[in-house]
N, C-alpha and C positions, 0 to 999 in steps of 0.2 A: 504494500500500500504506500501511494506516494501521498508528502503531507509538504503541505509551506506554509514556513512561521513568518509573515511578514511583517516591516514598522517603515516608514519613508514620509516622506515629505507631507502627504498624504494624513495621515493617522499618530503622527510621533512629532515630541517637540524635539529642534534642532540638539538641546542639553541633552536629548538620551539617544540621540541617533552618534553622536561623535562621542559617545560611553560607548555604545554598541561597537563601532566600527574601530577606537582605540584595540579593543579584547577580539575583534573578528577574527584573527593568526590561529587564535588560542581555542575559540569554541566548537568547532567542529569534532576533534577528536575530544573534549569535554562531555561534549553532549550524546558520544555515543556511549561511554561511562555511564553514563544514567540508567540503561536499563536494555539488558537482554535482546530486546525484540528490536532496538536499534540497531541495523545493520550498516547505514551509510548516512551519509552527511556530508552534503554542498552548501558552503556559506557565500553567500555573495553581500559584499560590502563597498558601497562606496560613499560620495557625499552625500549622498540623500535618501538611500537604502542601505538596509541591514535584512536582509533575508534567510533563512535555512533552510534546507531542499531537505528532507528526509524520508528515508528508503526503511518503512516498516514491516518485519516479518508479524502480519496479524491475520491471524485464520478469522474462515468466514465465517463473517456474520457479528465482529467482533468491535466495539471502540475502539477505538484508541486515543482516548481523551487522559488515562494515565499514562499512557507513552509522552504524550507530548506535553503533559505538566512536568513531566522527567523531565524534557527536553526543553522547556521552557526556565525550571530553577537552573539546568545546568547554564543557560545563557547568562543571567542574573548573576550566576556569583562568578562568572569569569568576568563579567564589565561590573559586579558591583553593583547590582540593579536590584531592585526590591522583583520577586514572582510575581505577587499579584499585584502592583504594578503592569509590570509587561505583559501579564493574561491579559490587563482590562486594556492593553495598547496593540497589541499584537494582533494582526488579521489572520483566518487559520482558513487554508485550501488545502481539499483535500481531492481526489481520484481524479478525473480525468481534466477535472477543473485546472488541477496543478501546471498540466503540459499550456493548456491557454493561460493560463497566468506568467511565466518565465517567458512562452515566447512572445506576449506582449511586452514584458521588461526587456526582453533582448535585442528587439526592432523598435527601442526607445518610444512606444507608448505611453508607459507610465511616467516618465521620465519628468521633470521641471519645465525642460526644454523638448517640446514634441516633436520624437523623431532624434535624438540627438544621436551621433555617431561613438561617442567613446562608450557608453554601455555594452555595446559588442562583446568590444576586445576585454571588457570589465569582467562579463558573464564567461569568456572563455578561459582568463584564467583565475576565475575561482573554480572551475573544473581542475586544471594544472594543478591547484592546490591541494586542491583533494586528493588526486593521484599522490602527490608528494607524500602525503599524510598520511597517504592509506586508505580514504576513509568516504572512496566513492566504491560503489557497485555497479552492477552491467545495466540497471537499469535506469538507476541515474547518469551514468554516463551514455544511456542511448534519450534519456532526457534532455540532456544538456548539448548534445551534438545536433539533436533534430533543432534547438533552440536556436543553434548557430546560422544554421541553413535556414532556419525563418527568416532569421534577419537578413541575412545578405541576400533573400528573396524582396523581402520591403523593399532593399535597397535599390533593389535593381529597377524593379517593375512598378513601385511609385514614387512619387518627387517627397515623399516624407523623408526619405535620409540625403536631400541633396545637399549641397557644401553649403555650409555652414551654420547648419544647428550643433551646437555645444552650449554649454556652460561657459566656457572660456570667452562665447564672441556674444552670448551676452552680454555678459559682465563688458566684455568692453563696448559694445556700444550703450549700454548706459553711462560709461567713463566718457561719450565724445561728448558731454555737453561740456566736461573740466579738459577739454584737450583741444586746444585751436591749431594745431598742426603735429599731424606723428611724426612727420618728419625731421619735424625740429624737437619733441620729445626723447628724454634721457630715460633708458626703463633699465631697471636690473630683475631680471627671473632669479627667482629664488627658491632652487630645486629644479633636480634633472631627471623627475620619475616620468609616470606615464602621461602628465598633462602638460609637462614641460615641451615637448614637439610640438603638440599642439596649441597652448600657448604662444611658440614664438612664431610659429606659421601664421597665426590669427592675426600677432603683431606685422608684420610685414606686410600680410597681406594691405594691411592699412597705414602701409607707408615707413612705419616704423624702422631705421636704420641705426641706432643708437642704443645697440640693447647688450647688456652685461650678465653673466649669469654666477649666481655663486649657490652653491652647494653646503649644508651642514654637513655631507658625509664623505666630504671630498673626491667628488666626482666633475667638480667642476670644469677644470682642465679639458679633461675628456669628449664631455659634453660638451664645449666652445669650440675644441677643433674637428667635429664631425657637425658642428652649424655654420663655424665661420664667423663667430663671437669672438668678444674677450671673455676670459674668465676673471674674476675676483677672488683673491686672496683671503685668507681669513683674518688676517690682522689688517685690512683695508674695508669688511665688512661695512661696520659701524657709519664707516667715514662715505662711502656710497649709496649705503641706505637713506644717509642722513641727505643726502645731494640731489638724486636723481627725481626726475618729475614724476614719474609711475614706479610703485614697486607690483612685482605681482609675485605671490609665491603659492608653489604648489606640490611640497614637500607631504611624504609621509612618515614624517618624526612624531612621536605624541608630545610634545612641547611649542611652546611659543619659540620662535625662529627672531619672530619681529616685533619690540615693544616699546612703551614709551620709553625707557633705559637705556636701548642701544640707538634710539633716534636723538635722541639725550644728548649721549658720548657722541654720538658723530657730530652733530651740529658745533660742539664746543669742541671739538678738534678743527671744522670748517672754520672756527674763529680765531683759531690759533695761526693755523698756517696759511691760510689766505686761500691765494688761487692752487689748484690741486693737478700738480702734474702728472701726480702716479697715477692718477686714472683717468687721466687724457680730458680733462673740462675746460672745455674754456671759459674764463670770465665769468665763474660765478655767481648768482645772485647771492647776495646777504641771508646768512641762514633766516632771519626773521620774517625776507620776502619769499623763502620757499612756500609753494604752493604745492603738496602732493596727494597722488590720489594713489591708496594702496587697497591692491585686489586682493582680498584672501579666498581660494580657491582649497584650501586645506581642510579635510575631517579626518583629525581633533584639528582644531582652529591653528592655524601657522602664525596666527596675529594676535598680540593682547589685544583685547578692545581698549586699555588705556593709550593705544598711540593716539586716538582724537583728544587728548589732552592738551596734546603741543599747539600751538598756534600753526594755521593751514595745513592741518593734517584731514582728509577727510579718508573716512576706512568704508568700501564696497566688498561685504563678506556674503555667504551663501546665502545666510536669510531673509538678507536684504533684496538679493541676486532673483531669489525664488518668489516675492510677492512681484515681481516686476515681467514673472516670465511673460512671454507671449500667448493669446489664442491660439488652440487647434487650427489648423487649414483643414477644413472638414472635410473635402475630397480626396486628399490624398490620404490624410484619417480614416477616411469609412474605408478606402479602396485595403488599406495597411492591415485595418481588421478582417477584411475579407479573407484577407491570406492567413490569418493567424488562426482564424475561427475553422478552416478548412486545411491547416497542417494541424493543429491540434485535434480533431477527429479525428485525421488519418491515423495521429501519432495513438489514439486510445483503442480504434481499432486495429491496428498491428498488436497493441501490448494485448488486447485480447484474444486474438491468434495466437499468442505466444504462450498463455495462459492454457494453449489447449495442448499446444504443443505433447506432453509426456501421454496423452491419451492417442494423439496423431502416431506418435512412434510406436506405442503398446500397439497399434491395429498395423500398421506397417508391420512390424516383426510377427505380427499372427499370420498375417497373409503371404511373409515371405517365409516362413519358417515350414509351411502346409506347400508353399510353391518349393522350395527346395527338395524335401521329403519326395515330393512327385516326380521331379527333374531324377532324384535318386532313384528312385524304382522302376523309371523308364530306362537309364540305365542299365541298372542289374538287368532288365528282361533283354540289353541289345538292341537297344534304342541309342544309338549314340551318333547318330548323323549330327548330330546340332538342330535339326528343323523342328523336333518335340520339346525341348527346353526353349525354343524360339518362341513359339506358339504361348506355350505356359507363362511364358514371360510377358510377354503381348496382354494374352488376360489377366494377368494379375493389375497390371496397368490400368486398363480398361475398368476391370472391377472397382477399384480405387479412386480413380475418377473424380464421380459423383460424390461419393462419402468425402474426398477433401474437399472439393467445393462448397458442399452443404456445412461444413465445418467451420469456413470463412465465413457463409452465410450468416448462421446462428451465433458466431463470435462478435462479429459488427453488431449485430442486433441485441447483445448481450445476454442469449440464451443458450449458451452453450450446455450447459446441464442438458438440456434435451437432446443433446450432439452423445453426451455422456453414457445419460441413461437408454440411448437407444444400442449404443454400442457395446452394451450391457447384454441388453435384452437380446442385442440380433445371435451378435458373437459369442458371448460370454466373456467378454476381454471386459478390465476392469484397472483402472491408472488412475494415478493422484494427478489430479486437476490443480495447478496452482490458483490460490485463493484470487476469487472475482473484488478483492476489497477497493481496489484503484480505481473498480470499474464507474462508482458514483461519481458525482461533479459537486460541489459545492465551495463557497467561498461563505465566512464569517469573522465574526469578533468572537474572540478566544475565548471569553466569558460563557459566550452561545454556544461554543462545541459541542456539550455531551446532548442538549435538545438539537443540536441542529443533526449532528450524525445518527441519532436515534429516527428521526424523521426524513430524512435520506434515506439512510440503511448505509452500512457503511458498507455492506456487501453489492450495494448494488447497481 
């Protein structure tokens, strides 16, 4: 049974989504500690979601509302979260609802920004991680793979992932009312992870030629000569931070990177030494006429919110970023859902074929085992031109047929039990069916689970 713990922008305040996503490394393999019937765990964590995929061994017919209370304390005390808390925050999807819930997160539906393109590559590797950890299975990993393939089907075949929705080219165009020319703009990026690309492409794209990058993990070097930037030093930090017209940073450290303190220190070093050759400025303004506008694109936050203490400091962080998102474009929206709504069917109908699977092979081995026996006796009697085992083989085929097709039939339509018990009754062939629990759809608040799966069925 698959189940999703979800919290985002959506249903969670920003204070417990960057608790959440600080502890994401750590909760996966946490949360399969909880309990037995937890087989797998995919966490996917970024600024604005904290999700957990989980892969339930629960026979039919069964809740699994104490599973996922396991699986909910164990998120809580890896981030330090109150349970019930997170129950009363937490959205709970379960069976085939699961596969249309991710692949809408992963073709940037749910997203701040609709349509946004870094969620992809976000959902792809919090799969990587799991592998690393251990702590995916075959089912979530054919979850997370169909998810991928959704998305770069959005991509392709509507205009909802075209260039330039992110988060990154939000945030800066809400920064162009404070920017009268990027090109005469001083920006220093601050972090070289995964938004740091995207980040300086957004800048450029907008003219920006003036841009510095420095690193808290000492990656900066690196990162400058595979863009074509300078790098910063770390004992010139301070002194840049405190100078340049735009900071943006996009670091994932669990600390403040940038605070009133280190804008502090640079400014009264700017006063000390004047014009600043070691990092190429010319001429200046007077720290008191700086005017800057700093992006924090970080969860946990890269920025104190004490820098708007300084005089011309203004601070554009995610929550800020996220009341300002944009409208759906509703055509390329509906067309997005179309695909998502029609690979997640697919995707529940395959997992219920697959569901049938050890009953499909139990009748395969009856029928080749009876076809064998006869190929043998034709044999024995001097029958061995090859044209009677031809024949036999032929019909075994033939007979077969219909029985797997009726198979798919009954699996899409989620009645496989009558595929079961007729295969019973005809044959006498008799195989464990893996549990129908995934087969249900629903989506809730945590709170709601044990009435909502009762009224579903979780088998069903």
């Amino acid at each position: 049974m698959l189940i999703c713990l979800t919290a985002s922008h959506k249903n969670a305040g920003f204070d417990m989504l960057e608790r959440l996503s600080a502890s994401s490394n750590q909760a996966a393999p946490r949360i399969l500690d909880g309990h037995d019937a937890l087989q797998g765990a995919v966490v996917i964590s970024t600024c604005n979601r904290f999700e957990a995929y989980l892969d339930l061994a629960a026979p039919e017919g069964s809740s699994p509302v104490e599973v996922v209370h396991e699986a909910v304390r164990a998120v809580g005390a890896v981030a330090g979260l109150d349970a019930a808390e997170l129950r009363t925050t937490f959205g709970f999807v379960h069976g085939n609802a699961v596969a249309g819930h991710l692949f809408s997160v992963a073709s940037g539906l749910e997203s701040v920004v609709v349509g946004e393109g870094e969620i992809a590559g976000q959902v792809r590797r919090s799969l990587e991680q799991a592998r690393s950890d251990g702590t995916t299975t075959p089912e979530l990993e054919r979850l997370f793979q169909r998810a991928s393939q959704t998305s770069r089907r959005v991509k392709n075949e509507t205009e909802l992932g075209g260039e330039g929705r992110s988060l990154v080219r939000l945030a800066l165009d809400l920064g162009e009312s404070r920017i009268t020319d990027w090109a005469k703009t001083r920006v220093l990026l601050v972090g070289t992870g995964r938004f740091a690309g995207a980040s300086l492409a957004a800048l450029r794209d907008r003219g920006a030629t003036d841009v510095r990058v420095y690193s808290p993990s000492g990656r900066a070097e690196k990162f400058a000569i595979g863009h074509g930037i300078d790098a910063v030093a770390h004992d010139e930090f301070a002194l840049t931070a405190a100078t340049v017209d735009v900071i943006v940073t996009c670091t994932t450290v669990e600390h403040h990177v940038v605070d009133r303190e280190l804008l502090a220190a640079g400014r009264a070093e700017h006063e000390r030494v004047g014009a600043l050759p070691r990092i190429g400025l010319d001429a200046p303004a007077p720290a008191a006429d700086i005017r800057q506008l700093v992006i924090d694109l970080g969860l946990p936050r890269n920025v104190a919110p004490d820098v708007v203490e300084l005089p011309g400091v203004e601070l554009l962080d995610l929550e800020t970023i996220k009341i300002h998102a944009p409208l759906e474009e509703l055509g390329a929206t509906d067309a997005a859902r179309a695909i998502v709504l029609r690979d997640a069917r697919a995707f529940g109908e395959s997992g219920e074929e697959q569901r049938l699977a050890p009953a499909v092979v139990a009748l395969r081995k009856h029928v080749f085992d009876i076809l064998d026996a006869e190929i043998e006796r034709a044999a024995s009697r001097g029958d061995d031109d090859g044209r009677t085992e031809a024949a036999l083989r032929h019909m075994a085929g033939v007979l077969l047929h219909t029985p797997m097709v009726r198979s798919r039939e009954l699996a899409r339509s989620g009645d496989q039990q009558s595929w079961i018990d007729g295969l019973e009754a005809i044959f006498g062939v008799t195989a464990p069916v893996e549990s129908a629990g995934a087969a249900g759809a629903g989506e809730y608040g945590l709170s709601d689970a044990p009435d909502a799966v009762r009224r579903t069925g979780s088998a069903g």
